[in-house]
N, C-alpha and C positions, 0 to 999 in steps of 0.2 A: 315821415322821417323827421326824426328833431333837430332843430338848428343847435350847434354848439359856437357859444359865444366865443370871443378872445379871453383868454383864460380860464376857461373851462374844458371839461374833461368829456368823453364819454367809455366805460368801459362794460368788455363785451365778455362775460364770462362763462365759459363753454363748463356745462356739465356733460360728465360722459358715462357711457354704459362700458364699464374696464373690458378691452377686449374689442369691442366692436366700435361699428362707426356711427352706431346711436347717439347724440347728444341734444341737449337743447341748451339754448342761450340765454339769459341773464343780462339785462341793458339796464345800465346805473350813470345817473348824472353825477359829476363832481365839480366843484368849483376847487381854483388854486389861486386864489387871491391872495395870499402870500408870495406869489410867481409859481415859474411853470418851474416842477422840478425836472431831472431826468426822466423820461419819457419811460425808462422799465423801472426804476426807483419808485414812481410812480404804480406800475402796472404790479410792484411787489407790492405796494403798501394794499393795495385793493387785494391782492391774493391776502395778507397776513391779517386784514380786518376782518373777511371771511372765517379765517381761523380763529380769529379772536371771539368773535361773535360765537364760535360754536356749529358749524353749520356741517359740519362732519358727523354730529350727533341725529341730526336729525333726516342725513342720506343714509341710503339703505347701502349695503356694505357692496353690491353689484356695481353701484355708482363711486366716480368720484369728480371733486373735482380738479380739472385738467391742466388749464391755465387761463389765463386774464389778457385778455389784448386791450392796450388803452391806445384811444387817441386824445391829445390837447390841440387844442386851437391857440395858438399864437399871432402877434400882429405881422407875423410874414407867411401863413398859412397852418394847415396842421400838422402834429408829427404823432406817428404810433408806437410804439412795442408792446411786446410782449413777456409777461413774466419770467422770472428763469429760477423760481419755484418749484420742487417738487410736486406732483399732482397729492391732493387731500383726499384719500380713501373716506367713504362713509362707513359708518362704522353702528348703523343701526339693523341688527342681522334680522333675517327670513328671508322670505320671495319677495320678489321686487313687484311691483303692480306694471301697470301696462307704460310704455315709456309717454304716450300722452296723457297721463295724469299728471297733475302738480301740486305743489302748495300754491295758496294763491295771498299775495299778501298786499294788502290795501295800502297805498301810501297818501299823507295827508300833510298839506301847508297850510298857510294863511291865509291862501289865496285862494277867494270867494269862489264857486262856479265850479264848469269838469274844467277847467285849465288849472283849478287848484289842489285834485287830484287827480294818480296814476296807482298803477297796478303792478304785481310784477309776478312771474311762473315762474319757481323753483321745483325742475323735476327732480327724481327720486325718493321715490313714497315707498315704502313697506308694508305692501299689501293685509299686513294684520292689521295695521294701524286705522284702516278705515272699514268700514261695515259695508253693508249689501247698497245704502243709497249714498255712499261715496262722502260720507260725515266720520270726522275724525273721531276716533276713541280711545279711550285709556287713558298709560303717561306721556302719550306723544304729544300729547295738546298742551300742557304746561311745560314738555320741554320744547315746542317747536313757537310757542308767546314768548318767551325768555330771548330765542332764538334771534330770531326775528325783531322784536322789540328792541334788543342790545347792538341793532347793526348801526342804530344814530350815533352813540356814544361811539363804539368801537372806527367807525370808518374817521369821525372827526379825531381821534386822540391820536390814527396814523396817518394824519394830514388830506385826508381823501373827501371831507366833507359829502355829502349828500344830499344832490340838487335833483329839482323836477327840471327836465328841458324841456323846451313849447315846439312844436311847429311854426308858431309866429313869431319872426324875430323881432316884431316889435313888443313882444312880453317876455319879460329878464326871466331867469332860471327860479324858480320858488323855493326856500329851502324845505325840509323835509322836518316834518315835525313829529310825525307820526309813523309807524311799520306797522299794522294790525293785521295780524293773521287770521285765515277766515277757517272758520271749522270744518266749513265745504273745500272736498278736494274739489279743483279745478280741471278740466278734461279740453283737450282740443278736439273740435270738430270739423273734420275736413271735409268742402263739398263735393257733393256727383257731379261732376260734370255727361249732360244729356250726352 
């Protein structure tokens, strides 16, 4: 679990299957070194960079997403909310692929080593969009690079910047220089237990 510093953020964004109780989560570091704003002012501006970025384009129209709960750490502990956002329908039509697929998106800083990069699973694929070994195809790849690639600028311009957070709290948050989307869908693999 990652430590979140004093004035930094961490927010948990639920994608949902509309209808059901399918989802999966989305964990985003943020700094507010500027100060800590309101706590769902905050949890909007992470829903509204989402949208900025596009990220509706590239969920399948079964998914959407739901809402954002953020936490900040302050010098008297942490405080949370939650968005009070409309949920963001996807808006990429067919069948939906299996709910443990995902995009999987590389994230990359400055900082040297695996503490200098992280990863992140974006469910809701569109089963056309990937072939028999699970590699993207078609227009989904240049719109899901665009995607993906525009969440630095978008999450920085609604004050939400975009941090790596460490497990070690003796190494500060990294900022995020890079989003690179991988052509390989991503899949979870859950174990047998004997």
């Amino acid at each position: 679990m990652s430590v979140i510093p004093e004035d930094f953020g961490e927010s948990a964004t639920k994608f949902s299957v509309i209808g059901t109780d399918t989802y999966g989560l989305v964990i985003l570091g943020h700094s507010f070194g500027l100060g800590v704003p309101n706590v769902v002012d905050g949890a909007n501006a992470v829903h509204d960079s989402w949208e900025a970025c596009g990220i509706q384009s590239v969920l399948n129209v079964a998914w959407q997403l739901e809402e954002v709960k953020l936490t900040i750490m302050t010098a008297t502990g942490p405080i949370s909310g939650t968005d009070t956002r409309s949920a963001l329908a996807g808006a990429n039509g067919g069948a939906t692929s299996l709910p443990n697929a995902a995009y999987l998106v590389r994230k990359t800083t400055d900082t040297g080593g695996r503490a200098g990069r992280g990863r992140m699973y974006v469910p809701g694929i569109e089963e056309s969009d990937i072939n028999g070994v699970g590699v993207f195809e078609g227009g989904i790849i240049a719109t899901a690079t665009t995607v993906f690639g525009d969440m630095i600028n978008d999450f920085s311009t609604n004050d939400v910047p975009l941090r790596l957070l460490h497990n070690n709290p003796a190494i500060a948050p990294s900022v995020i220089t890079g989003m690179a989307f991988q052509l390989k869908a991503a899949t979870q693999r859950r174990r047998l237990r004997r």
